[in-house]
N, C-alpha and C positions, 0 to 999 in steps of 0.2 A: 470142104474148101473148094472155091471156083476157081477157074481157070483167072482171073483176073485176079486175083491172091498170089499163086503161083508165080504171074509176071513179075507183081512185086517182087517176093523173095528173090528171084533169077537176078534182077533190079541188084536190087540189095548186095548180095551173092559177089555182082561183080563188081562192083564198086569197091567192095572192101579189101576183093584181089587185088584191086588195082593200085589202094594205096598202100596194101604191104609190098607190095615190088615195088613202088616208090620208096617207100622208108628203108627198106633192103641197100636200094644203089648209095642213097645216101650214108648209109653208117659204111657202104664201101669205102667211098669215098672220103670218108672223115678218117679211116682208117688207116688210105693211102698216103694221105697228108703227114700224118704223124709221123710214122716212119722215115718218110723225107724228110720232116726237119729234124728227127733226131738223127740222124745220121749227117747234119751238118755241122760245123765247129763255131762253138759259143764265143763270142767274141763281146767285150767292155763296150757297154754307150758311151760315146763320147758326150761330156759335159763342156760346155761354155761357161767360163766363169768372167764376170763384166763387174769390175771396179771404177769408180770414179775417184777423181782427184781429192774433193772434201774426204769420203771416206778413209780413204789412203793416209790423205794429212792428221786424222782424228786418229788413227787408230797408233801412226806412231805417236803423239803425241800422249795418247795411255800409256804408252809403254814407256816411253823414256820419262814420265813425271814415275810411275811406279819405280823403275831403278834409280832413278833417282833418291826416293822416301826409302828404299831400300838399301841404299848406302850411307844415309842420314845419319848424326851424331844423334841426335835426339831415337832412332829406329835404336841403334846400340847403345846407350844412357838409358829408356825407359823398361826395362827389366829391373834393372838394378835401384833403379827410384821408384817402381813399387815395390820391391822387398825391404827396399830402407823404410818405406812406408808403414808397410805391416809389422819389422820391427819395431819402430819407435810407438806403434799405436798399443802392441802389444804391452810395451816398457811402462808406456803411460798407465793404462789399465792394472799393472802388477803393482805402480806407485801411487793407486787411488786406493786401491786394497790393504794397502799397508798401509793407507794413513786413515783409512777408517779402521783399521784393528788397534791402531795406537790412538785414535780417540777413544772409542772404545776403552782402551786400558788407562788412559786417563780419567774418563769421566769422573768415575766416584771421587779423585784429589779434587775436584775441576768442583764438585759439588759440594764436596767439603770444605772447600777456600771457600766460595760464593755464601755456604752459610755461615761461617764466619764474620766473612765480610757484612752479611746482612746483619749478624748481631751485632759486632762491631758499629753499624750506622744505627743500629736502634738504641744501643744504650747512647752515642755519643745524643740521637735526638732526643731521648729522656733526661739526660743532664742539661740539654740545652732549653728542655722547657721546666726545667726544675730552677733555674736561672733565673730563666725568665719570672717564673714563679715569685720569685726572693726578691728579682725586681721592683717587680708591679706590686710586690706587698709593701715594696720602701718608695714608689714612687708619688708623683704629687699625686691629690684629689681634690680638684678645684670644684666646690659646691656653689651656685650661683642665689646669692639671696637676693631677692629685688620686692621691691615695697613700692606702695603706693601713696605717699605723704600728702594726710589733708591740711584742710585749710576753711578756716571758717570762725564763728566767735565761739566760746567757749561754751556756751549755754545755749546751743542753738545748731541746727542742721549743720553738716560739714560736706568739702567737694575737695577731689583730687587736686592737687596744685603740682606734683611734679615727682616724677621716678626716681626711688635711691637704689642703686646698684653697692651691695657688699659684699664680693665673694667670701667663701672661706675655703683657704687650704685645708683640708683635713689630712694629707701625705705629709710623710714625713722629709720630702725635699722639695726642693724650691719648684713652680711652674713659671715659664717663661713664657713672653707674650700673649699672655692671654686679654682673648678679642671678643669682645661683646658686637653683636650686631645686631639691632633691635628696634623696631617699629610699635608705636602704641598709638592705637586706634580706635577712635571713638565707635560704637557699634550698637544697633537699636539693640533691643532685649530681647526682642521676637525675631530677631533676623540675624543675616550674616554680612551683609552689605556695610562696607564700610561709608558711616556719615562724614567721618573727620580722622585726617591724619594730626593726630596731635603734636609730635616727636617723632625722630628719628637719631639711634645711638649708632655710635660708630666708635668705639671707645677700645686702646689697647693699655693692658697694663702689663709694663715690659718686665717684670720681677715680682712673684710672688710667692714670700717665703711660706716654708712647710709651718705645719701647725701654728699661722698667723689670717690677719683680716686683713682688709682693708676700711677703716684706718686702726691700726693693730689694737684699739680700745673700743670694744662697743656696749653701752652703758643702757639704761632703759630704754624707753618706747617713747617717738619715733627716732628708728636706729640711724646711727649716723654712717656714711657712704657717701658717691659717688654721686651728687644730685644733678636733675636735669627736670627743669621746668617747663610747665606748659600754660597756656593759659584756654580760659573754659568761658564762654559767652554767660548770659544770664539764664539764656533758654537752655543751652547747657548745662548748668549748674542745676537745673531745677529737673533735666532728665535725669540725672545720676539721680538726683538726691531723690526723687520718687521711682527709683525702680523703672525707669522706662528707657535707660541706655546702658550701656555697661565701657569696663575700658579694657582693652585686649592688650596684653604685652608681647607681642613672640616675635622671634626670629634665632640666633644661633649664640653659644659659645665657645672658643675654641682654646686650645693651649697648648704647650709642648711639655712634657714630662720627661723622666730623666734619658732617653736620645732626643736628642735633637732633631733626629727626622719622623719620629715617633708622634703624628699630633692627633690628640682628642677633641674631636666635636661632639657637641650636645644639642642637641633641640631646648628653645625655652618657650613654655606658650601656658601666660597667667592671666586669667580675669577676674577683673575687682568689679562689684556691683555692692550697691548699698541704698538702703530706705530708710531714711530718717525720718522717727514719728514724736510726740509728746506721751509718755507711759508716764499713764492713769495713775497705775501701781508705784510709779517712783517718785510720786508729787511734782508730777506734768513735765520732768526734766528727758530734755532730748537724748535717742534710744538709735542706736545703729543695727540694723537687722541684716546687713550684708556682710562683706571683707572677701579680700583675697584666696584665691584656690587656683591646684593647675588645670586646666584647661581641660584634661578627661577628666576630671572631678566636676565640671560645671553641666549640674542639672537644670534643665527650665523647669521644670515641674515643680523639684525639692525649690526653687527659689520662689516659685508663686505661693509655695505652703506657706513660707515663712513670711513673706509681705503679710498672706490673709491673718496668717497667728498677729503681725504685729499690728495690723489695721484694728482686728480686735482686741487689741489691748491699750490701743490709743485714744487720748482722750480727747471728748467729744465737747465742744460749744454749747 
């Protein structure tokens, strides 16, 4: 180590003397203090305390509404009106319970009346349709007969001249009002388009006794009824009578049976087509190969079979 080392540490050395005798005086000094003030008497900070006017006004203003709600009828009443409360809820609840344990013990009577009563309503409705029954087997049965009466020489082609309506009662009690309402239409044979309204019925018959006609006697062929004429052009005449028109009847009819407010409608819907030829086979006397059917019975086809049967069987020039 040189001499220039040394200085340092010497350096060093006293510096560090120097500020432990500093930090020395100081913790004296810190020390002297202490003492002093504890040996002096402890005495209250004084506080300042600084209210305003609003405050002041606010804060009694809390106080006196609270004594106020504190002295309130309603503050001593609401104790009392919730325990009446919870009584009566309580009451209610013990009186829901008892009335479902006495449904309960009702039920089975409660379901035994009911079936009862339900038998009681099914026989009364099997007697009331057994009634009924006995009724409708004694009441009227208006059968509608309607015809189409020709007209022509006797020995020679024939053509529709006019509609006879004859009902028949077949019940055994009277039908009241009974009401035809009926259109007859002239109509090609290949189509549905009406050519010609021929008639139009509109006919009531106000009484019609059980097991009778109208008129109460009906004797051979063409039947006597209720007629209503038409009339047919020449061109006319000659489409019927060769299969190339036909005549359509339908429309409705109606009646009352034994209630009175009880009324029976029927649908009526008849067509007459007819081909009159000379047959070969009957020494050339004129031959009808048509007549009347109801309306779902009328084939086009079955009615061309029978023209062709009678074409071939018709006698030839």
């Amino acid at each position: 180590m040189n001499e220039r080392d040394l200085r340092i540490l010497r350096s060093i050395a006293n510096e560090l003397r120097a500020l432990r005798q500093e930090i020395r005086s100081i913790y004296d000094e810190r020390k002297t203090a202490d003492s002093t003030e504890s040996n002096k008497p402890v005495r209250p900070v004084p506080i300042e305390l600084r209210q305003d006017s609003i405050t002041e006004s606010s804060v009694r203003e809390y106080y006196a509404a609270e004594n106020k709600e504190r002295k309130s009828r309603w503050r001593r009443l609401k104790p009392w009106i919730e325990t009446s409360g919870i009584i009566v809820a309580l009451a209610l609840a013990g009186f829901s319970l008892w009335t479902v344990l006495e449904i309960r013990k009702q039920t089975p009577a409660v379901i035994k009346s009911a079936n009862a009563a339900k038998n009681a309503a099914m026989a009364a409705g099997d007697q009331v349709n057994l009634m009924r029954q006995q009724l409708e087997t004694q009441a009227a049965n208006v059968i509608p007969r309607i015809y189409v009466q020709p007209d022509g020489p006797p020995d020679g082609a024939q053509w529709p001249k006019a509609v006879l309506v004859n009902p028949v009662n077949a019940g055994p009690t009277a039908a009241s009002n009974v009401h035809f309402v009926l259109a007859v239409n002239l109509i090609p044979m290949h189509g549905e388009s009406v050519i010609k309204t021929l008639r139009k019925i509109d006919q009531i018959i106000p009484n019609l006794r059980g097991q009778s006609m109208i008129p109460a006697i009906d004797q051979g062929f063409p039947p006597v009824g209720l007629s209503y004429p038409f009339s047919l052009s020449s061109q006319e005449k000659l489409w019927i009578t060769s299969a190339n028109a036909r005549i359509v009847i339908e429309g409705t009819m109606s009646y009352y049976t034994f209630d009175p407010k009880s009324v029976v409608e029927r649908p009526i819907c008849i067509t007459y087509w007819s081909y009159w030829f000379k047959d070969r086979r009957s020494q050339g006397r004129y031959r009808n190969a048509g007549g009347s059917m109801e309306c779902p019975q009328f084939n086009l086809a079955s009615v061309l079979e029978d023209v062709q049967t009678a074409k071939q069987n018709q006698e030839t020039k």
